[in-house]
KELO-607944 format. One record per residue (C-alpha): residue in three letters; x, y, z. Coordinates in steps of 0.5 Angstrom, whole numbers, plus 500, padded with zeros to 3 digits. Each point is the difference from the previous one (the first is absolute). Layout:
N
ALAXYZ;...
END
This chain:
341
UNK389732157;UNK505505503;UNK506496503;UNK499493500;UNK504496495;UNK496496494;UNK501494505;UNK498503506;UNK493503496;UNK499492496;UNK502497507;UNK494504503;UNK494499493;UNK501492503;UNK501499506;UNK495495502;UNK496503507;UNK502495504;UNK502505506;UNK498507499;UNK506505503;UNK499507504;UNK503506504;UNK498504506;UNK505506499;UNK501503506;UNK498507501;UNK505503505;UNK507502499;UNK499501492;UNK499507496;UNK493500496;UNK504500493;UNK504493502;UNK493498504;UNK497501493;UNK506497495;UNK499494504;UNK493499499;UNK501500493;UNK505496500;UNK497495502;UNK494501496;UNK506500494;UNK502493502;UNK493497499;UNK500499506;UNK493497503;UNK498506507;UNK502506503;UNK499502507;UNK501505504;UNK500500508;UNK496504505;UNK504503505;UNK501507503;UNK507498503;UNK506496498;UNK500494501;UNK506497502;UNK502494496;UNK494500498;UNK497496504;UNK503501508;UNK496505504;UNK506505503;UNK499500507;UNK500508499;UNK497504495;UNK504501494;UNK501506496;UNK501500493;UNK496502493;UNK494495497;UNK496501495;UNK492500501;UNK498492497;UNK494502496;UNK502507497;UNK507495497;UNK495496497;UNK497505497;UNK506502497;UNK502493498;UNK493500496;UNK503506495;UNK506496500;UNK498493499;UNK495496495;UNK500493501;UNK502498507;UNK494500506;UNK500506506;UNK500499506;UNK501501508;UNK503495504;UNK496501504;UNK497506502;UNK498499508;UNK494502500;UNK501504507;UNK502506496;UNK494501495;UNK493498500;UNK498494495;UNK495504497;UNK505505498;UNK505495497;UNK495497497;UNK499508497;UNK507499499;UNK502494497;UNK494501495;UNK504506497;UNK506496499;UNK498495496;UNK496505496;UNK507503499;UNK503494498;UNK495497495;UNK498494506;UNK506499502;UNK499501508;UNK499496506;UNK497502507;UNK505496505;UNK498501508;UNK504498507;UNK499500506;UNK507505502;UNK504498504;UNK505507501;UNK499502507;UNK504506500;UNK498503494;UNK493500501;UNK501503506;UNK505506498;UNK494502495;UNK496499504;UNK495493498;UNK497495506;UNK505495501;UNK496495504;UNK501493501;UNK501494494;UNK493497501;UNK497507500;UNK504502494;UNK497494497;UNK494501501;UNK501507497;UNK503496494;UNK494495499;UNK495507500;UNK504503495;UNK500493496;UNK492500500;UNK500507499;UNK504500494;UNK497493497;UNK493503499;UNK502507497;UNK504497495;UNK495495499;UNK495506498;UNK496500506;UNK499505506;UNK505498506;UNK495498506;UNK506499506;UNK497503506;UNK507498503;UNK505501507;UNK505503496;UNK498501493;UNK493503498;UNK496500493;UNK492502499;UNK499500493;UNK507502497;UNK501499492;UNK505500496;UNK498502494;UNK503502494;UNK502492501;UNK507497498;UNK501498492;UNK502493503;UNK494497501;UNK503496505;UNK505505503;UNK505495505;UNK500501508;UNK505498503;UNK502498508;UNK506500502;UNK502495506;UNK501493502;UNK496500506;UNK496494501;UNK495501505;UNK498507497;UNK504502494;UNK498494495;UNK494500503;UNK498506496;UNK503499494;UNK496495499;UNK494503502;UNK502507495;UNK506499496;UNK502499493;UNK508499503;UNK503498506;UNK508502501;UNK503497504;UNK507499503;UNK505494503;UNK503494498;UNK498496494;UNK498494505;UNK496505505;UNK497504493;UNK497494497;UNK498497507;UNK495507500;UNK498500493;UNK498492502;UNK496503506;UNK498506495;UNK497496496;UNK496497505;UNK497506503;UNK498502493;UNK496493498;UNK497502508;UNK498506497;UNK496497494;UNK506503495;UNK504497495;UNK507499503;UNK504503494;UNK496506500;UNK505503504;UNK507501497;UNK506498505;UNK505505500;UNK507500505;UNK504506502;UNK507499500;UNK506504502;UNK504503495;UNK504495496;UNK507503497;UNK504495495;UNK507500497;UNK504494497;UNK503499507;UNK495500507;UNK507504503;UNK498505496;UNK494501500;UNK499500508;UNK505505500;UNK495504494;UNK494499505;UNK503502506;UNK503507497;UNK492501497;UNK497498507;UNK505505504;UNK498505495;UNK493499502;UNK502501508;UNK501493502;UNK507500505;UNK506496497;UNK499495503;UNK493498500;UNK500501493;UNK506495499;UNK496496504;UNK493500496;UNK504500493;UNK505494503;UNK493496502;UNK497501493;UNK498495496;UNK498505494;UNK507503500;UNK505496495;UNK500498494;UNK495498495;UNK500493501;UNK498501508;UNK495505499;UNK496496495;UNK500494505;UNK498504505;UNK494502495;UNK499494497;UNK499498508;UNK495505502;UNK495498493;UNK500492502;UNK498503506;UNK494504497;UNK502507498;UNK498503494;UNK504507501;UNK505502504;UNK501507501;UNK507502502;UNK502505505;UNK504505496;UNK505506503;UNK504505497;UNK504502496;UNK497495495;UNK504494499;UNK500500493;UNK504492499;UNK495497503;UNK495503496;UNK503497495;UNK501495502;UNK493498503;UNK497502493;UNK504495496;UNK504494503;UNK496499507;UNK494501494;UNK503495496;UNK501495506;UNK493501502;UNK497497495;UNK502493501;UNK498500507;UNK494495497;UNK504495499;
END
């Protein structure tokens, strides 16, 4: 395969999948060609997802909401993925996660269903709540309270479950409404993932247990595997089988040189680029653990599978680090392989 050494292409053939690796490039502050190379790239690397993200205004650091609105160029999520999906053959596509404030369910369902025509049933449908106030207001999308967006969430969760089972969308809902939609022609997959983003106990994990192929969820290895527990519970509650719902777990962007110095320098320049103040990027790439050297970030990931996890998905600015590609692909691989010992 084009740019991967022979070691880089045997290390990938046998890997055993103990944990699967992907990324959400971050759509803002990068040009189409870069946006579109690194996609590729990744799916070179044989590496497992490729995600997207759905904003409509830089985000900065990628995950503060500024108390201003800011400025800048971002790429439309979905249209990146239909992009990738020229670009790519092996890796899953996806949004992480599309809000469903922006569009109908029924249309992203429309959507989505395209995508894995177009990737050869590569595609999976991921929904959250939205939680970026400043640009749902600037273009013009309600903003309403956390327990309403919530509300909307589940509806959309309802509505998008039934169309992609193949059946006509029947929610009379507040927010949300379907009277008979269809979605037709269906996927390939014959199962076509959703996925719902959020940690939530209360509300978010809740509906995924009722909807979901996937939950992503965020935090701390122990605070992870306490809600994979209570996720667990909630399925059985529901009469699903608990591992029917695959657990992933969004982290920040890892960086990874021979020295962790030097890889929190890496990280802090990228984050700088992407629109963070010096400080504040310093800080971020300083309290890391996903940036240092091969050793530290294994066992940070070593952590998060002993805590249920079966993906991660890394958050991923540009410019594209390309060392720590290489080095996720191969010795972090390598290294994970032995983690059920």
């Amino acid at each position: 395969m084009k740019g991967m050494t022979e070691d880089q292409t045997r290390d990938r053939d046998t890997a055993t999948p103990t944990l699967r690796i992907g990324f959400q490039v971050w759509g803002q502050f990068v040009t189409w060609a870069e946006l579109m190379a690194t996609g590729e790239r990744i799916d070179e690397l044989g590496f497992d997802s490729l995600w997207s993200n759905d904003h409509l205004l830089p985000v900065v650091g990628g995950g503060t909401e500024a108390g201003e609105i800011e400025q800048g160029p971002v790429w439309d999520g979905w249209m990146t993925l239909m992009g990738w999906a020229s670009r790519t053959t092996r890796v899953t596509l996806g949004v992480l996660v599309s809000g469903v404030g922006y569009r109908h369910p029924s249309l992203t369902v429309r959507m989505v269903t395209a995508l894995d025509h177009a990737t050869n049933g590569r595609a999976i449908l991921g929904l959250g709540a939205g939680w970026h106030a400043a640009e749902h207001r600037a273009f013009g999308f309600d903003y309403p309270s956390l327990g309403e967006r919530l509300d909307r969430l589940e509806e959309a969760a309802l509505i998008s479950r039934q169309m992609l089972d193949g059946g006509a969308a029947v929610v009379p809902g507040r927010w949300l409404r379907a009277d008979g939609a269809r979605n037709e022609p269906r996927p390939l997959q014959a199962r076509l993932p959703l996925m719902i983003g959020g940690s939530g106990e209360r509300r978010t994990l809740p509906i995924v247990a009722q909807t979901a192929d996937m939950w992503n969820g965020e935090g701390e290895p122990e605070t992870f595997a306490r809600k994979s527990a209570l996720l667990d519970r909630l399925c059985l509650a529901a009469g699903r089988d608990p591992s029917s719902v695959r657990r992933t777990v969004g982290l920040p962007p890892p960086l990874i040189r021979a020295r962790r110095v030097d890889a929190i320098a890496a990280l802090t320049e990228l984050l700088v680029h992407q629109g963070s103040g010096p400080r504040e990027a310093l800080t971020a790439a300083e309290d890391s653990p996903l940036v240092g050297t091969v050793e530290q970030v294994a066992a940070r990931l070593r952590a998060y599978v002993h805590a249920g996890a079966t993906e991660v998905v890394f958050d991923w600015p540009t410019p594209s680090d390309e060392e720590t590609l290489l080095a996720l692909a191969g010795p972090v691989r390598r290294a994970l392989r032995d983690v059920a010992s």
